[in-house]
N, C-alpha and C positions, 0 to 999 in steps of 0.2 A: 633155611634148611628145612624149617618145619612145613613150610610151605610145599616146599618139592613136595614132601613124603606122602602129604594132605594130597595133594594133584595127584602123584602116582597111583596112591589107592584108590581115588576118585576116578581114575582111569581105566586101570584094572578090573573094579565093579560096573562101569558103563560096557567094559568089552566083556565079561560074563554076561552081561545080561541082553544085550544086542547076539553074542550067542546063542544062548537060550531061545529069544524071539526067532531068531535065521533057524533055528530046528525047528519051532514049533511050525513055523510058517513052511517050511518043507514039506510037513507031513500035509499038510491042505492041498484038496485036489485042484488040479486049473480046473479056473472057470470059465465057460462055456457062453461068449454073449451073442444073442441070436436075432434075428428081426419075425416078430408077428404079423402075418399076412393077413390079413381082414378076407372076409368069404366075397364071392362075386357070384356073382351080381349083388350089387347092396342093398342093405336093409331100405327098404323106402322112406324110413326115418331117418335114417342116418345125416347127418349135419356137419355143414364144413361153416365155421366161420371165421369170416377175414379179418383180421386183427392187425389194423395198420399200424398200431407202435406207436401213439401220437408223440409221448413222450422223447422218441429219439426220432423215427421217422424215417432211417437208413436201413433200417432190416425189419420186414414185418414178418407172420405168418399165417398160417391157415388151420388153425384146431379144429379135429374133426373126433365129433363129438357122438356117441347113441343116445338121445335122448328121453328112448323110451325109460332105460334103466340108469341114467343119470350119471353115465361113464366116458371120458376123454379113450379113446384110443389110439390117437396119434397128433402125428402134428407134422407140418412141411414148413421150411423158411422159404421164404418172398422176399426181393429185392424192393424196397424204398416205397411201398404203399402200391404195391404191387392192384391191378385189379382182376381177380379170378371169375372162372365159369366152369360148368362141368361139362363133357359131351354129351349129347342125345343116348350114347350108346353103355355112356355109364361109366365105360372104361378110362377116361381121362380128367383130371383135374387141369384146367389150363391157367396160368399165369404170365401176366407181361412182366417181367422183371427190368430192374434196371438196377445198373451196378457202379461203382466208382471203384476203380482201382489202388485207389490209397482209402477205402471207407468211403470219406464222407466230401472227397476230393479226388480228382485225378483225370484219368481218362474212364470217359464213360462207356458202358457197354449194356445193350439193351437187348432182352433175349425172351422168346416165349417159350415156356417150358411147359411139357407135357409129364403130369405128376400122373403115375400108377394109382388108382385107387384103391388098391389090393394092397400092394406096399409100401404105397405113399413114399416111393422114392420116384426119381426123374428117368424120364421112361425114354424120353428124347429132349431138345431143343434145337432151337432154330435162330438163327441173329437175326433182329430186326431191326429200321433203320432208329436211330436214336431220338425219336420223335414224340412218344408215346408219351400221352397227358400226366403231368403231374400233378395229383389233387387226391380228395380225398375218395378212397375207395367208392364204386359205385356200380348199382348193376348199368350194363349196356357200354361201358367201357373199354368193354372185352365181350366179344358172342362166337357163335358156331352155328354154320349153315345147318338146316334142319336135318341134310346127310352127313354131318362131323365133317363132309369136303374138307371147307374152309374157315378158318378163324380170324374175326373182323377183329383190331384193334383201333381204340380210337386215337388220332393224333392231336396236338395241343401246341403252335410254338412262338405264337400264338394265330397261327392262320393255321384251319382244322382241314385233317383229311382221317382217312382211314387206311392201314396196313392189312393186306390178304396176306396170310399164307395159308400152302396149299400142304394138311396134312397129309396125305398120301406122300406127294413128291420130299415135303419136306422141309420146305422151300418158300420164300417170299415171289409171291406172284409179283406183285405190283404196291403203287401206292394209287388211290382214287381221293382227290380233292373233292369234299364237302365244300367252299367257301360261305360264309355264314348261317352256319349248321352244326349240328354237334350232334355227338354221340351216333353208337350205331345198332339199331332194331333189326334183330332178325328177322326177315320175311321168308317162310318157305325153303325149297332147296339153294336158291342163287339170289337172294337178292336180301338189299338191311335199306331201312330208310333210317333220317336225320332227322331233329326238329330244328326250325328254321328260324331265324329271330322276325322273320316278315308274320310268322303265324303260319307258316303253312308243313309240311311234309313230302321231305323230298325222299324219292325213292329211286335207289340205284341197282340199276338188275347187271346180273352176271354170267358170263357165256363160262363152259366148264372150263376152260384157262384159266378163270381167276379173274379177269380183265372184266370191265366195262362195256355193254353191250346197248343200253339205254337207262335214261334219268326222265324222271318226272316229278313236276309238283303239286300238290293238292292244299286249297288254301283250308285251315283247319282252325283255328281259334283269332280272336283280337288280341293282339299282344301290348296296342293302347289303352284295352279298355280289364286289362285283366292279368294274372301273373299265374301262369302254367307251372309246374315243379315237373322239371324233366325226366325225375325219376318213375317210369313207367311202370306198371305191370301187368306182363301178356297174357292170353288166354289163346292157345294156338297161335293165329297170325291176328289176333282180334288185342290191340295194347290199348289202356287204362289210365288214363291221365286225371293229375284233380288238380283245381288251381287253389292259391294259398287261404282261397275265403271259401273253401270246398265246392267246386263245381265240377261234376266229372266229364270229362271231354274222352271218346273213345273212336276209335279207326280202327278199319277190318281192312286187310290184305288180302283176304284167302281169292276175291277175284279178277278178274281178268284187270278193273281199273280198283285205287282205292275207294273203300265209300265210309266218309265221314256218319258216325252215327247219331240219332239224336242226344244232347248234353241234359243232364240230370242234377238236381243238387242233392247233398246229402243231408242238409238241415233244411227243417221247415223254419217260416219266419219267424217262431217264437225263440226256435233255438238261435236264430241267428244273433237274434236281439238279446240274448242272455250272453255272445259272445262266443259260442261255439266252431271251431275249424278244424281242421286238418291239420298237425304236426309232426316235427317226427323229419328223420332224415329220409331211412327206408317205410314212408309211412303208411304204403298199403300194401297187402298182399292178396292171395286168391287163392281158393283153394277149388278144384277144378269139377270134383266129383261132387260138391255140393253145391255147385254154381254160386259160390258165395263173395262176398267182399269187402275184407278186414280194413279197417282205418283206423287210425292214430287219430285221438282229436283232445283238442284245448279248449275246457271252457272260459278261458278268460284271455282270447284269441289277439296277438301284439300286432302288428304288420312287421315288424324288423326282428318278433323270436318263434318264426311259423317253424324253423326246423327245431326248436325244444324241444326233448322227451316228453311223454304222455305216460298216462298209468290210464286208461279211460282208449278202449277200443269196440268203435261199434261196427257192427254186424250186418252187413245187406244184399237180400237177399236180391241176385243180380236179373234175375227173370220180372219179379215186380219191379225194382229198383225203390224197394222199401226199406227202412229199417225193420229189422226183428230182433237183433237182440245188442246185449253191452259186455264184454266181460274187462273186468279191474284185475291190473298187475300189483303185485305189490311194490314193485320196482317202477321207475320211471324209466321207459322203454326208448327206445333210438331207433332201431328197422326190426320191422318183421318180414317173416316170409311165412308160406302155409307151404306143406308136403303135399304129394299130389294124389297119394294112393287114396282108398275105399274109405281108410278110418285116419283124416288127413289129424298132425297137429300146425298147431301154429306154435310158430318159436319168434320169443321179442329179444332181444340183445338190449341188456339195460346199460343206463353208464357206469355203474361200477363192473362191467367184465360180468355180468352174469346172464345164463339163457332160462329165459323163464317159458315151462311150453304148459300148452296149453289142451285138452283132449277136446276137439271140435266136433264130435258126436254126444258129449257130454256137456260139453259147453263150461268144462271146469277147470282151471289149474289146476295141472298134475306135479306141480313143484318145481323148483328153480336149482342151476347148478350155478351155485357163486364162484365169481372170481374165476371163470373158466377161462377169461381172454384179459387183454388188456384195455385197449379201444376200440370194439367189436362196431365195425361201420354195417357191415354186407352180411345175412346168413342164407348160405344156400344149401339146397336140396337135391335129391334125384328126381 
């Protein structure tokens, strides 16, 4: 009995006071949630990077960062290690997604989505055929013909092709088989070449369908006597290769045929002998208005840990193809990239999730924003 009375009054004073709360909470106005629209055309610093999720690896995304004042302003989700690009024109974020209907099982569904850069929501998409490479984020996995036309994906299953679609229509042109080649380089308006496991550079041109008009191939490096890292970086139609013992290997599209150009090393014999290379996943970059060219390097270089982070990036100047200078992260680095305008920075994505940038008129770090990402593979720019 004593019990009831204990419970009733225990009752009684939880319903006064959930009263109380229901009026106070009445008088509070609605609140009002809205979406922030980012200005356009973008800051030229502005910075998207791709955060594949290592840890789960079913939903990644894309944090898009200002760098100059060390501020996140947004963020988009990506399906499963998605690989991104931006248009020429600015206005689109593009992503191949891939999705499984139960998560992390089901029926698969593979789609390129075209993200607003203003509001960083989905502007459109398009289904694409379920092929698209699964691996670890990376530039050239995803491109855009130099007039946003068309957007190259690369396919993986494991015999390689590439997927068109045609922005404008909307629509999946075609699929164009690479057969022992990979990835796809933008060239110009119509056309993306592969590298080829013979050493050579195939190049596939594009009639404005979408379609296949002619292939060619250009023999380009010893793939016996040497180990190329595919991950490129372009200068117009002019792309940047270095092998894993630093040799730069570079090809110019801009004419009528390719032309292979002369190969450079980036260390001199002493440095070699001290053990110095190239590291790093995304491990060079370029910054365009200073004709320069950033690399990742190790000095105490493995053959089986060339993609390791570096803190140690040196500087060369692309006209001599000298070094000029060094700048040290405090972080050990994973990919960089370099912005493109007047007063370029360079940004490293280190492995703890942090972007360390750098002022490359000053040649100084301007400070690091920790913990921005999770497994930050790719950082790109306008």
């Amino acid at each position: 009995m004593r019990i009831t009375r204990i419970l009733a009054r225990t009752t009684l004073a939880l319903g006064v006071s959930l009263a109380g709360l229901s009026c106070a909470f009445a008088d509070l106005p609605a609140e009002t949630v809205g979406q922030t629209t980012l200005a356009f055309p973008p800051d030229p610093h502005r910075a998207y990077i791709v955060d594949m999720e290592f840890d789960s690896f079913v939903i990644g995304r894309v944090t898009v960062v200002d760098p100059d004042q060390k501020r996140m302003l947004g963020m988009v989700s990506t399906g499963f290690a998605a690989p991104s690009t931006l248009s020429h024109d600015k206005r689109y974020l593009y992503s191949a997604d891939l999705y499984y209907s139960r998560g992390t099982r089901g029926t698969r569904t593979d789609v390129l989505t075209a993200w607003d850069t203003s509001t960083l929501a989905p502007a459109w998409e398009v289904v694409i055929p379920s092929k698209r490479s699964e691996s670890i984020t990376q530039r050239y996995g995803i491109g855009t013909s130099g007039d946003d036309r068309f957007v190259y994906i690369y396919n993986f299953t494991p015999s390689t092709s590439v997927t068109v679609v045609d922005t404008q229509a909307k629509a999946v042109t075609g699929e164009i088989a690479i057969p022992g080649c990979v990835l796809d380089y933008p060239v110009g308006k119509r056309a993306f070449a592969s590298l080829c496991g013979d050493g050579s550079m195939q190049l596939v041109t594009l009639g404005d369908d979408g379609k296949e008009v002619a292939r060619s191939r250009t023999p380009f490096f010893e793939p016996n006597k040497e180990k190329l890292v595919e991950r490129a970086i372009a200068n117009g139609d002019t792309y940047y290769f270095t092998t894993t013992e630093g040799t730069i290997h570079a090809i110019d599209f801009s004419g009528k045929q390719p032309k292979v150009l002369p190969s450079w090393s980036l260390t001199s014999d002493e440095e070699r002998k001290a053990g110095w290379a190239p590291g790093g996943w995304q491990e060079i970059a370029l910054a365009p208005k200073l004709d320069r060219l950033y690399v990742l390097m190790h000095d105490k270089h493995e053959p089986m840990k060339w993609e390791d982070p570096a803190t140690d990036i040196w500087v060369y100047d692309l006209k001599t193809q000298k070094k000029i200078a060094t700048l040290t992260s405090p972080n050990p680095i994973w990919s960089l990239t370099a912005t493109s305008d007047e007063a370029p920075l360079l940004l490293g994505a280190d492995v703890n999730g942090g972007l360390n940038v750098f002022d490359l008129k000053t040649g100084k770090l301007s400070g690091t924003m920790d913990k921005i990402s999770k497994t930050p593979s790719q950082v790109l720019s306008h």
